[in-house]
N, C-alpha and C positions, 0 to 999 in steps of 0.2 A: 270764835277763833280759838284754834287749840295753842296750846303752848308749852313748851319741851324745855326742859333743859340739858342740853350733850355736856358729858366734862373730857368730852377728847373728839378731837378734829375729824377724826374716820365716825364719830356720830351724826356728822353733819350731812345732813340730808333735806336741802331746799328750804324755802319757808322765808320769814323776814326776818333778817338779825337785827336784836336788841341790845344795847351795852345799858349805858346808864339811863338813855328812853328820854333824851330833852328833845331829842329829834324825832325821832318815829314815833313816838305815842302823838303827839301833836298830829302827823300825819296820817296816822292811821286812822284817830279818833275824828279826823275831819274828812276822811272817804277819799287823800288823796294816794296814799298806802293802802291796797286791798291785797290779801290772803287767806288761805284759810289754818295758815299757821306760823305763830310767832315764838323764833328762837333765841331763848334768851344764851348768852354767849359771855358770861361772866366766866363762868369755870374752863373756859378753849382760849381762848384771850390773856397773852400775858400780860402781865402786870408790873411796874417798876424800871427803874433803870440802871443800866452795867454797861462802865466802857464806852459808852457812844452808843446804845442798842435801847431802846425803849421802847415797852410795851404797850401797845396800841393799846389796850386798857387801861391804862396810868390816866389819873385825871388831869383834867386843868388845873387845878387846888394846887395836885401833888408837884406838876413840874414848872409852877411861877415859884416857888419855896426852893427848890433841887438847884445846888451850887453847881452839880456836874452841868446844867443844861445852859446851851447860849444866853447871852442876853439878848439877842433878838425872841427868844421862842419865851422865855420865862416873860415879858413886857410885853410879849400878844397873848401868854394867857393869864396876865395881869389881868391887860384889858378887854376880854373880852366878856362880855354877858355879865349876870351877879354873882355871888360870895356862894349862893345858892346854888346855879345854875353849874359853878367851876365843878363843885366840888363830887356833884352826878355824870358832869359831862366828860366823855371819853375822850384820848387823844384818837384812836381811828375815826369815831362818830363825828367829831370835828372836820374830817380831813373830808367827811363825807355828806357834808353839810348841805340841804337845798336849797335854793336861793328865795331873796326872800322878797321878790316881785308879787305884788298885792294881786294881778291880775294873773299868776302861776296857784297861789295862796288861793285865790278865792274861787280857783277851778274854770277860769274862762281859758275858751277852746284855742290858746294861743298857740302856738309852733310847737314849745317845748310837749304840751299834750296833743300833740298830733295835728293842731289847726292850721290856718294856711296863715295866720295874722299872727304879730306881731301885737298885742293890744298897745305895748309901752310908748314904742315910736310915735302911736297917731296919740294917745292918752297921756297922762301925767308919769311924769318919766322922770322927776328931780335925783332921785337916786341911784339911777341906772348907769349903764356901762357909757364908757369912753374909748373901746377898743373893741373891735370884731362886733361891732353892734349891729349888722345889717340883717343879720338872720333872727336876731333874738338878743334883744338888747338888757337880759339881766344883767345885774351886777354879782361875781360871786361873793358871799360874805365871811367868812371863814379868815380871822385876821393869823390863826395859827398855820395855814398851807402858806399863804405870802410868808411866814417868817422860815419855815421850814422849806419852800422855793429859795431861799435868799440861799440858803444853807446848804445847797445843793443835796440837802437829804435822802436817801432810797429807803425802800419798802419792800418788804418779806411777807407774799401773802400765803394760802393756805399751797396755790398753785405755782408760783413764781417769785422771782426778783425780778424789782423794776423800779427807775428815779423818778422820782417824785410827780418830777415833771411829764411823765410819760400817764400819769394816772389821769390825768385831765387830756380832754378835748373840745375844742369850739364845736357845738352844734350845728349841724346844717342837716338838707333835706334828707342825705342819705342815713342819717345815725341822729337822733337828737339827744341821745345822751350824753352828759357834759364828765360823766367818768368812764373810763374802761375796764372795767371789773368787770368779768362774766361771771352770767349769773351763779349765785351758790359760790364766791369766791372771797374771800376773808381777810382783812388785811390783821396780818399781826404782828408785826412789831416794826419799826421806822429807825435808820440809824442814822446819826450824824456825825458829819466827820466834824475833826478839830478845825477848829477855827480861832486869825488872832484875835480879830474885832466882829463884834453884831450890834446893829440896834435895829429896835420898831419902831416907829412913830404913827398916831392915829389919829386922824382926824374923825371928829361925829358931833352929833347934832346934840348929846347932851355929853356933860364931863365924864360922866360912868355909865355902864350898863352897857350901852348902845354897839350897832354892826357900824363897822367902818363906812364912812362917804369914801376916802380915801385911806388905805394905811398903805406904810412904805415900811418895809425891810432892808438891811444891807448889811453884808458881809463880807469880808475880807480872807477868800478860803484860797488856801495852796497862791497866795502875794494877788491875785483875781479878783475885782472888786464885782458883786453881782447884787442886783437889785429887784426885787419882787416887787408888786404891789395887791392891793386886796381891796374891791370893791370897784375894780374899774373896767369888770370886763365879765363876760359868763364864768370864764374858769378864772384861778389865779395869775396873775400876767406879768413874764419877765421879759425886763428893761433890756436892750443887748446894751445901753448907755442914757445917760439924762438925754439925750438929743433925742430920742425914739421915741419922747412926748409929743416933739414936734407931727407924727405920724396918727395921735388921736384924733378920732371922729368924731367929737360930744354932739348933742341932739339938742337940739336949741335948750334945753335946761338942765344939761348936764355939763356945758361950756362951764361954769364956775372950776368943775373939778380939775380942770386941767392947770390953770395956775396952782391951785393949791397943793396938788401934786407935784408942780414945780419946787416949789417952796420946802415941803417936808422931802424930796429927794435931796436937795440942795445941803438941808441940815441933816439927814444921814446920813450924807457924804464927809461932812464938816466931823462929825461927831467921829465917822472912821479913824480921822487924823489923816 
């Protein structure tokens, strides 16, 4: 595989983008990423933040430290992954995370790669989605898109603007891709407006390190109180209210998550004031 490095946008020309590589190298080195050229995209990719405008290259490390950034977004990328893992991992690469369904992982011919099956539904599914499950019932993992969903945050890519929320879709038969980025299309930089209140809350299976069972986001933007959540659906999934839980489909072993969902909405709401 060849590999390039462009230091300006008009060099971009196809291939697979690399930032920090916690994501794609895992996938490519396991044959679920194939190309025959990897572009590394450090030097096209802004970096830092100004004003509410943040560069999809800024790490996790950089913006759990950065006073300018919410407290919902610094507390998802508190918690997410290790000290290790923060400090390579990109904010675009984040937003662009694949899910981390053992039977997507371990390359069974499920929906998301073109199969007509669901493996999760009929198989062990403890982790999996609580919402839009009938096609393809991953969970997306990404505790930073929920905090930055809550945030009502937009995105400046190499082609467009577009809110955050517009970058994600549910899978189904016509499209299974769960982002809408055409190909050759580059996210660079993410802006968030002011906000008075934010927090994250996460729930997981160990104290640190670990992808959300559940995390909950909430923000208090323009007097609007909005609620994200991260782990309980293929894409990121906002709340239109606490009641629109009631609306979950858990699959006989993913019913636990709906209470506890209750619970850490309940106490981001609390924490709002």
């Amino acid at each position: 595989m060849e590999l390039t490095r462009p230091s300006d946008v008009a060099e971009l020309d196809g291939g697979i983008f690399v930032h920090g590589g916690t994501e794609v190298v895992p996938l490519v080195r396991d044959g679920i990423l194939s190309g025959e050229k990897l572009v590394d995209v450090r030097r096209v990719v802004p970096r830092g933040v100004d004003n509410g405008v943040i560069g999809a290259g800024t790490t996790l490390a950089e913006l759990e430290v950065d006073p300018q950034i919410p407290d919902a977004l610094r507390e998802a990328c508190r918690l997410a992954v290790s000290p290790q893992l923060r400090n390579m991992g990109s904010l675009g690469g984040n937003l662009l995370q694949a899910t981390r369904c053992w039977y997507w992982r371990l390359k069974y011919p499920c929906r998301l790669h073109g199969g007509d099956r669901c493996h999760a539904r009929e198989g062990e599914h403890r982790e999996h989605a609580i919402f839009a499950n009938d096609f393809c019932a991953s969970a997306h993992p990404s505790d930073v898109a929920a905090a930055l969903l809550a945030l009502d945050a937009r995105l400046r890519t190499t082609r467009r603007e577009l809110a955050l929320v517009e970058l994600y879709r549910v899978p189904d038969e016509t499209d299974r891709d769960v982002v809408r980025l055409e190909p050759g299309e580059l996210i660079l930089d993410v802006h968030v407006p002011a906000v008075e209140a934010s927090v994250y809350l996460k729930a997981m299976d160990r104290k640190k390190w670990s992808f959300p069972q559940v995390g909950v986001a909430a923000a208090r933007v323009d007097g609007d109180v909005r609620i994200a959540l991260a782990g309980v659906a293929p894409v990121p999934w906002l709340l239109d209210s606490p009641d629109a839980l009631d609306a979950a489909t858990p699959l006989p072993r993913t019913e636990w998550k709906v209470p506890v969902a209750r619970a850490l909405v309940a106490r981001a709401l609390a924490a709002l004031g």
